[in-house]
BALOBA-1460 file (C-alpha; in Angstrom, 3 decimals):
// residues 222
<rec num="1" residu="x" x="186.559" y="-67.695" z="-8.618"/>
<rec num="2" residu="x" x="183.996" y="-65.384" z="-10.421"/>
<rec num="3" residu="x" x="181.382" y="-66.760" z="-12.286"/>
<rec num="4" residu="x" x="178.366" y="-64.924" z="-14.321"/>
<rec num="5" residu="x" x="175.103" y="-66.267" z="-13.074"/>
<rec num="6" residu="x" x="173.211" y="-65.169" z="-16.518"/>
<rec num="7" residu="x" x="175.629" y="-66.680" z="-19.197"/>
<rec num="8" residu="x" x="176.452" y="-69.430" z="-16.552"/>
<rec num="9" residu="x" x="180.525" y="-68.982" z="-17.162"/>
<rec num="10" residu="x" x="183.516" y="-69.152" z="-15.117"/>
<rec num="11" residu="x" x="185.675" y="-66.086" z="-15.137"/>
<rec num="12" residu="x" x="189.054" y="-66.955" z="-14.839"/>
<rec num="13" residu="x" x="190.781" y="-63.489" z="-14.997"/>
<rec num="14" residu="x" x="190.458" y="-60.452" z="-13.367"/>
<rec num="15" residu="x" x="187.206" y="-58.952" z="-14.970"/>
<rec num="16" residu="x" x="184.848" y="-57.110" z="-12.780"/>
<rec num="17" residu="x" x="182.176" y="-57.976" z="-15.843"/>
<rec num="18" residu="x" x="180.662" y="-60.850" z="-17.845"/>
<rec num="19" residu="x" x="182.774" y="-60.318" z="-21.185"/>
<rec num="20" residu="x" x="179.247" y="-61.723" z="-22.898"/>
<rec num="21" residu="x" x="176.686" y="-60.090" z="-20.779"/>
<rec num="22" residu="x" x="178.609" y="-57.097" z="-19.567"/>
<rec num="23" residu="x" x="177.037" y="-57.613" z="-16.347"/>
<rec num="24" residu="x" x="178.865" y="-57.389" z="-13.119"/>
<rec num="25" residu="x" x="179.842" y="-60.810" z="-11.797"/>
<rec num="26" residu="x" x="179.976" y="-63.056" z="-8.887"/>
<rec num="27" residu="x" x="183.250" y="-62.091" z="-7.044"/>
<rec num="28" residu="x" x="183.723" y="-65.637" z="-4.714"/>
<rec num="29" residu="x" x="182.028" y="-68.748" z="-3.724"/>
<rec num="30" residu="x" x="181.241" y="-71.720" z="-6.284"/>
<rec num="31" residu="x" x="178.766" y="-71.152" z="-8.906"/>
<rec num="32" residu="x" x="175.463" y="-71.629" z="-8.112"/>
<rec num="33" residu="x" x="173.691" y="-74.659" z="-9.400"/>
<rec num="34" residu="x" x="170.099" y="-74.911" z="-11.470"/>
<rec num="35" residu="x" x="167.880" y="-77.499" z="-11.959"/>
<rec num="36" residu="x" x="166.718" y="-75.296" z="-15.241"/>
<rec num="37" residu="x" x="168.369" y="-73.025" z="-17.153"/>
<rec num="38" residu="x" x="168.431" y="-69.427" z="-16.597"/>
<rec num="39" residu="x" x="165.747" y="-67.441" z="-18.129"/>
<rec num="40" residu="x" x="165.103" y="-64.116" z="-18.739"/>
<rec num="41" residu="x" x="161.628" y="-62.853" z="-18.088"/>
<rec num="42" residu="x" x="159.534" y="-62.265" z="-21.628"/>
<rec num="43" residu="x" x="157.469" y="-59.150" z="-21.422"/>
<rec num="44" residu="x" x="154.919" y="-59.278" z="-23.846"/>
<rec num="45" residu="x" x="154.746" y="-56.646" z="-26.667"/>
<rec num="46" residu="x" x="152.435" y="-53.865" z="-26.599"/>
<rec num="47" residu="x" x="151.957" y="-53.010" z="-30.113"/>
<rec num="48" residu="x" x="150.402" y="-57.003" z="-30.722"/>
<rec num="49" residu="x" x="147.549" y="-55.354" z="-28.263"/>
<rec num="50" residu="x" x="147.359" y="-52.348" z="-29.659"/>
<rec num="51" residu="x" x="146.432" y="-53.763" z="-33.738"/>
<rec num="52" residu="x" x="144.140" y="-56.356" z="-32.245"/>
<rec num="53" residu="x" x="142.385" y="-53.240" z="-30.544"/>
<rec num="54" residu="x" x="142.281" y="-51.209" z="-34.075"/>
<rec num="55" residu="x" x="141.040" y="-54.311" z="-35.461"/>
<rec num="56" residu="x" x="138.374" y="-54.581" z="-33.492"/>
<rec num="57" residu="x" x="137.549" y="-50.986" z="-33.540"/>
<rec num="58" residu="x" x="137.729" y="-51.215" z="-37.748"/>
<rec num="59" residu="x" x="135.318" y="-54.474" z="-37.685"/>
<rec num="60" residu="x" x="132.872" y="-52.510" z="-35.109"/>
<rec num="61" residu="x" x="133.125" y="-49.446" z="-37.213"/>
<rec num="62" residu="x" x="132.408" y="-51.519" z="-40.756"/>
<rec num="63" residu="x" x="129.056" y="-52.508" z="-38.770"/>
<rec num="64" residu="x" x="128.434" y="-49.301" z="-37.361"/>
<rec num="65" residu="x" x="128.400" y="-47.757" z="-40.977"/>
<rec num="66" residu="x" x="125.839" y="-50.060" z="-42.591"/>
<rec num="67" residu="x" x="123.851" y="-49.836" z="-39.973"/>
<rec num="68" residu="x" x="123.564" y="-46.310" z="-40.305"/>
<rec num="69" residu="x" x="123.234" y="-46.515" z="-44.138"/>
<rec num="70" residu="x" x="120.596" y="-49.177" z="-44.210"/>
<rec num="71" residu="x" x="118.580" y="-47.695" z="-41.437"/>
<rec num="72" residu="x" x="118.551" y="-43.562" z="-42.182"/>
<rec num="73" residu="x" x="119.662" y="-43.198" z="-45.794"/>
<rec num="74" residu="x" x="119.193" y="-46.472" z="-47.855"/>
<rec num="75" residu="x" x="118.321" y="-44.751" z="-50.542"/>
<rec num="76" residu="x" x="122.015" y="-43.593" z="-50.880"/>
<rec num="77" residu="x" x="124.665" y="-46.126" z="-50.871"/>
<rec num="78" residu="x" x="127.827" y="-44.413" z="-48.866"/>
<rec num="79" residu="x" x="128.803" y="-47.435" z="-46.674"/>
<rec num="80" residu="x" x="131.323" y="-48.757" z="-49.276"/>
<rec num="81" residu="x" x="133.211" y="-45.024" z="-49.443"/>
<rec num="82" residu="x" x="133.493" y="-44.604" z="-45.833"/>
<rec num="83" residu="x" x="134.881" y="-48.495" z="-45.405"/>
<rec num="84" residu="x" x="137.130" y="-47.820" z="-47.661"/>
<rec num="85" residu="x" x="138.538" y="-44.704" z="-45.758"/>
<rec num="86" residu="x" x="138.369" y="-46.666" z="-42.375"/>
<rec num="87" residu="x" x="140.350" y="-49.672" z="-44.041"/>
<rec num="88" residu="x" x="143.282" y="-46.708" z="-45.563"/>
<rec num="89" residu="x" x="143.202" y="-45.280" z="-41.807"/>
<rec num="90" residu="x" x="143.676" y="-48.825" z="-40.401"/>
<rec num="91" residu="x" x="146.450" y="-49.704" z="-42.827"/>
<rec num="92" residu="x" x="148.192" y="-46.697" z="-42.359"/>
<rec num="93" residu="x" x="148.177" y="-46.645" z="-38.314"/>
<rec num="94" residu="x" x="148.996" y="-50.481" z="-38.185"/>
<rec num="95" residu="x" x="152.186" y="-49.548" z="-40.671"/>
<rec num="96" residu="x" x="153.112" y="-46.631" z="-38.328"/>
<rec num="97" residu="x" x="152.762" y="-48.652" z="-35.419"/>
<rec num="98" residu="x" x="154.665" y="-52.028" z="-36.579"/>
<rec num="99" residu="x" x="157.759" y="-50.093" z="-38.515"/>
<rec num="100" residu="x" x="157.623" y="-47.081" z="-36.053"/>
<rec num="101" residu="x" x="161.509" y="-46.453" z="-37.034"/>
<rec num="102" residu="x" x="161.309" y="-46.523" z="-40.407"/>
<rec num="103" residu="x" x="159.211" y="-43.779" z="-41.429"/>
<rec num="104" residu="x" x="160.480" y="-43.362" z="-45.117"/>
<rec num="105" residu="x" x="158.025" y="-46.219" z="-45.476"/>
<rec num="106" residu="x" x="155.434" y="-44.618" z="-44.249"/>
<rec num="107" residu="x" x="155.780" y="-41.624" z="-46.181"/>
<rec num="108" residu="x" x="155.646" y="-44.073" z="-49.469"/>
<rec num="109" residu="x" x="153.085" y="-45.777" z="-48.382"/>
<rec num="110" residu="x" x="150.531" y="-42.803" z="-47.736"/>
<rec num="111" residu="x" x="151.367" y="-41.735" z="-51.276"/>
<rec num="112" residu="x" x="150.286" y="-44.575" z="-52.616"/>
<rec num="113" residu="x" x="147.556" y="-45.582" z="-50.821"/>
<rec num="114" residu="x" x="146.049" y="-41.983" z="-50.843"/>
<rec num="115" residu="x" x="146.367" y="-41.811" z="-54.488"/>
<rec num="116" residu="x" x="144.762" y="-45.095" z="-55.399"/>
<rec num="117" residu="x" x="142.321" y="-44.273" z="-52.733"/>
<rec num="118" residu="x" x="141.388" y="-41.461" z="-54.084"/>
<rec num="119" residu="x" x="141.550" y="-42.803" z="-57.818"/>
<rec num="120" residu="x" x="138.878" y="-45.748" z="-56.858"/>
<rec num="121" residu="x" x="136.653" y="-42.943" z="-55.056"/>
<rec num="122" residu="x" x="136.757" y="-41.207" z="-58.818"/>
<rec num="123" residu="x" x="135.880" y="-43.920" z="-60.313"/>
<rec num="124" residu="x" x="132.723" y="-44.840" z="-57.993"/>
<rec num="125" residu="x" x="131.472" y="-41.534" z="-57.989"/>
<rec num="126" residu="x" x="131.378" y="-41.389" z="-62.092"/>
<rec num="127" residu="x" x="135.229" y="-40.243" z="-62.921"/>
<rec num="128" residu="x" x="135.589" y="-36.319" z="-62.442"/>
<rec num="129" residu="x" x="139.357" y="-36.585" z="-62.657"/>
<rec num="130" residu="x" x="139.782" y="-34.174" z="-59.257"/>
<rec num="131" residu="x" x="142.139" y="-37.744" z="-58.475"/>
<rec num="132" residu="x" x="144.525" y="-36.872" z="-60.943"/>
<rec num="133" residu="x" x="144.352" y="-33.388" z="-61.642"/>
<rec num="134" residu="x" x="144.885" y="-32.662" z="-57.899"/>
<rec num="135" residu="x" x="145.297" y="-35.435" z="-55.384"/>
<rec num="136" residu="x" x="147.911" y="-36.987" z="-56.802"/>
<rec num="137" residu="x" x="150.137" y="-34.469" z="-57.486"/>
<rec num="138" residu="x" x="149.462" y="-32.526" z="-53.982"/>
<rec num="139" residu="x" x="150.313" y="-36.045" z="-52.967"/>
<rec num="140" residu="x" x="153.327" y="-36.524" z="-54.471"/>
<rec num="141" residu="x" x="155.185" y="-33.269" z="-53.423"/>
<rec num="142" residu="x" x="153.821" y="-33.603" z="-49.857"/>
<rec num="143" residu="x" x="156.031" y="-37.054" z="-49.960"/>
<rec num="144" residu="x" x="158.938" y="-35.721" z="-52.000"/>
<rec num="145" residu="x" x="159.021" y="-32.837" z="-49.154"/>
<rec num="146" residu="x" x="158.530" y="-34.833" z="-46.082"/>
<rec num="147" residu="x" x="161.302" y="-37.238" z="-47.301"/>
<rec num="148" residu="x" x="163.966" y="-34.184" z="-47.387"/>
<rec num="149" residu="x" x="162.694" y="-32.618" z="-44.249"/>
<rec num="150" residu="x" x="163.390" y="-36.064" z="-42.785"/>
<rec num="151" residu="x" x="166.794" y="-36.368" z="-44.226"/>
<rec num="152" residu="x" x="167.687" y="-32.937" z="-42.522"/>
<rec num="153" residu="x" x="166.344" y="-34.382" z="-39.207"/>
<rec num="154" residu="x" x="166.850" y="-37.664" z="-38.620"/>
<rec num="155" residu="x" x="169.740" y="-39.566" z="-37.665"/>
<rec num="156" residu="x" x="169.849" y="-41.747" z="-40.632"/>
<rec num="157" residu="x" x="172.096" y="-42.118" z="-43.416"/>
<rec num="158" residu="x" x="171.403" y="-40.697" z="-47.071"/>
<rec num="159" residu="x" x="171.075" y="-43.883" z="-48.133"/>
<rec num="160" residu="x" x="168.108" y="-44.929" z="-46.036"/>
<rec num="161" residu="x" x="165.933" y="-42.394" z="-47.925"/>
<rec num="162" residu="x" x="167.709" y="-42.926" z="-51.350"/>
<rec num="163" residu="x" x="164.853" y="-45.729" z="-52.321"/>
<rec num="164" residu="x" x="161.908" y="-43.961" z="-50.676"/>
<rec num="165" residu="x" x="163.039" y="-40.492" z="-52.527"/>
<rec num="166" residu="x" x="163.486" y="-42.583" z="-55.953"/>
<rec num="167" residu="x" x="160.340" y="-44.067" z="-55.416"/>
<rec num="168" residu="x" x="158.163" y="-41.123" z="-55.085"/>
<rec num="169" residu="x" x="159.954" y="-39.090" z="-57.641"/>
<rec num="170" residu="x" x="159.261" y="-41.873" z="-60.194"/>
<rec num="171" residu="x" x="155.549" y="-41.601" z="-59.039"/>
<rec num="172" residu="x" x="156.097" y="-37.675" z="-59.548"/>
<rec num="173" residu="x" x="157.529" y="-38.340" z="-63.706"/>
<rec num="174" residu="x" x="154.697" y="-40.308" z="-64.130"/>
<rec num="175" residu="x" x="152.382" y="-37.681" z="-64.383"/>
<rec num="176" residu="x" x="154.836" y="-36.402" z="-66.958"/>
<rec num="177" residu="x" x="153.021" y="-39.239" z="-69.018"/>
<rec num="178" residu="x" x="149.869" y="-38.136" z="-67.396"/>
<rec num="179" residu="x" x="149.975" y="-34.660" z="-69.319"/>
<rec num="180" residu="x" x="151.569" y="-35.548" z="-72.588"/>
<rec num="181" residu="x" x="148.403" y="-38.463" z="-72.957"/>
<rec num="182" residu="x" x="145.990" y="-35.876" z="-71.786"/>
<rec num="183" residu="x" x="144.295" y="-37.196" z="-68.873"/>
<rec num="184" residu="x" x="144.871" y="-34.400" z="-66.682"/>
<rec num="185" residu="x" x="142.650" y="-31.382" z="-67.137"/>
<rec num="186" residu="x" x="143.899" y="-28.963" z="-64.634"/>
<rec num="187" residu="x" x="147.978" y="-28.697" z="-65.472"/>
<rec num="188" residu="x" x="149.491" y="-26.518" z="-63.280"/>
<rec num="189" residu="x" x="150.073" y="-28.844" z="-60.172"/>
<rec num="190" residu="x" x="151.405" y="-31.945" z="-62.650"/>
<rec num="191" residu="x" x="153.637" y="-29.397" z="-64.135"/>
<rec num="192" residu="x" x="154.751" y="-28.089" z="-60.730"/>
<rec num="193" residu="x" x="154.930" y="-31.776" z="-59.530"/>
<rec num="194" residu="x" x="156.896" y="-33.193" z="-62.492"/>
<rec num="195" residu="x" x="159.676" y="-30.330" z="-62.378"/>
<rec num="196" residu="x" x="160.228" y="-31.094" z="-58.382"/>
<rec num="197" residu="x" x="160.563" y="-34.569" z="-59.076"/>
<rec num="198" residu="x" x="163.404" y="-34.106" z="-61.732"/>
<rec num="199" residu="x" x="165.058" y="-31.468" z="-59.855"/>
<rec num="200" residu="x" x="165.388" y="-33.647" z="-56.825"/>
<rec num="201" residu="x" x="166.923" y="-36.752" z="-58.435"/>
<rec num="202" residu="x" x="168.968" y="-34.324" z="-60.172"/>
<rec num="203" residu="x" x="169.586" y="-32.919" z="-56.631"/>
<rec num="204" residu="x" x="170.189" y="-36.827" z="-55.154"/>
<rec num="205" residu="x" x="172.969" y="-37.056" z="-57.494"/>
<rec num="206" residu="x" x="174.725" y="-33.490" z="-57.925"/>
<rec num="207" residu="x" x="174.851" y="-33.732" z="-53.338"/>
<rec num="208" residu="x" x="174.630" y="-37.392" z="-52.884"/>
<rec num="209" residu="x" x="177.804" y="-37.526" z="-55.088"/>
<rec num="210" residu="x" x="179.223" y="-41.202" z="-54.930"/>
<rec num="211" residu="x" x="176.907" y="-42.079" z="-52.367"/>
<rec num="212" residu="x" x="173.621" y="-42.273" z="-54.965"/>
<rec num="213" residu="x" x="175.410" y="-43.784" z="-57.443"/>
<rec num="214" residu="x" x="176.528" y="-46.625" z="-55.235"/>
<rec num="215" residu="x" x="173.348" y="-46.712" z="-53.591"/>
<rec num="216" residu="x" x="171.775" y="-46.746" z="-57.318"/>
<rec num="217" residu="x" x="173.928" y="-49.849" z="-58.021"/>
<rec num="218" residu="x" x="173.483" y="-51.824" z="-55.371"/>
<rec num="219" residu="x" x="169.651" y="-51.173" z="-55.454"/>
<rec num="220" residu="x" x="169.247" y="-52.143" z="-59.205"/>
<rec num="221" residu="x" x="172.269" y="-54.046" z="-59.619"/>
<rec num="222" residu="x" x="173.149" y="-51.614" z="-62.481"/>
């Protein structure tokens, strides 16, 4: 008799292995018996430790900051600017650390959290534009690159980019809008920005073939 002492089955042919577990099995004797069930040791997970400790470290550094501000340079108000940072540096690394394997996401999301980040810090400081007349852009092409870099070297299919490419290249034709309403001073980098966007959905579509389309369907339900 042969009998698997994780799954708790009796093997009745002549398999060296648990056809469940895949583990190597009892060869002779009668199954053992258990009051309780068999139970496989739970380790705990690291990364729950590891956001409670950046946590922390954000709440100590809010403190730290106003601290600072109120007690050498209350005359200026820069707490808010630097929180602000902190809480986009938080974000991000919690992101990283919780969807490690999916780093498309990651790529979109520092786009768009750099951006706006950058737009509100405009705003506070009395609207320069410097937000969208560089930042954005530089942005924008820094995701539209890492994305294909990433498609060259990671062992993912086309389609597990197609979304995070589409969604940064809309963000890129956007400032298309951006320079025909003219809120964007300095034109070169939109211009630069809003060609590489076209040309790579263009690209998506010419190399993806049938792939982006069907990936385009099932996304929108087109």
């Amino acid at each position: 008799m042969k009998y698997c002492i994780r799954c708790k089955v009796i093997i009745e042919n002549k398999a060296e292995h648990c056809p469940l577990c895949h583990k190597k099995v009892i060869k002779k004797g009668k199954p053992p018996e258990w009051d309780f069930p068999y139970q496989k040791n739970i380790k705990n997970n690291p990364n729950k430790y590891i956001i409670r400790v950046l946590a922390f470290l954000y709440i100590a550094l809010i403190g730290l900051n106003i601290v600072l501000n109120l007690a050498f340079s209350y005359k200026k108000i820069w707490a808010p600017f630097s929180i602000i940072i902190l809480l986009y540096i938080y974000l991000i690394v919690k992101t990283a650390i919780i969807s490690y394997r999916n780093i498309g996401t990651i790529v979109v999301l520092n786009v768009y959290m750099l951006s706006l980040v950058g737009f509100i810090l405009d705003l506070i400081l009395g609207y320069s534009g410097w937000s969208i007349d560089y930042l954005m852009p530089i942005l924008i092409l820094a995701g539209i690159i890492s994305l294909i870099v990433l498609i060259f070297i990671k062992p993912f299919s086309f389609e597990n980019y197609f979304i995070y490419m589409l969604t940064i290249t809309f963000f890129g034709i956007i400032q298309l809008v951006f320079l025909l309403t003219g809120l964007v001073n300095y034109k070169v980098i939109s211009v630069i920005t809003v060609f590489v966007s076209l040309l790579t959905v263009i690209g998506m579509f010419v190399f993806g073939d049938k792939k982006a389309i069907n990936e385009f369907v099932k996304r929108f339900h087109y």
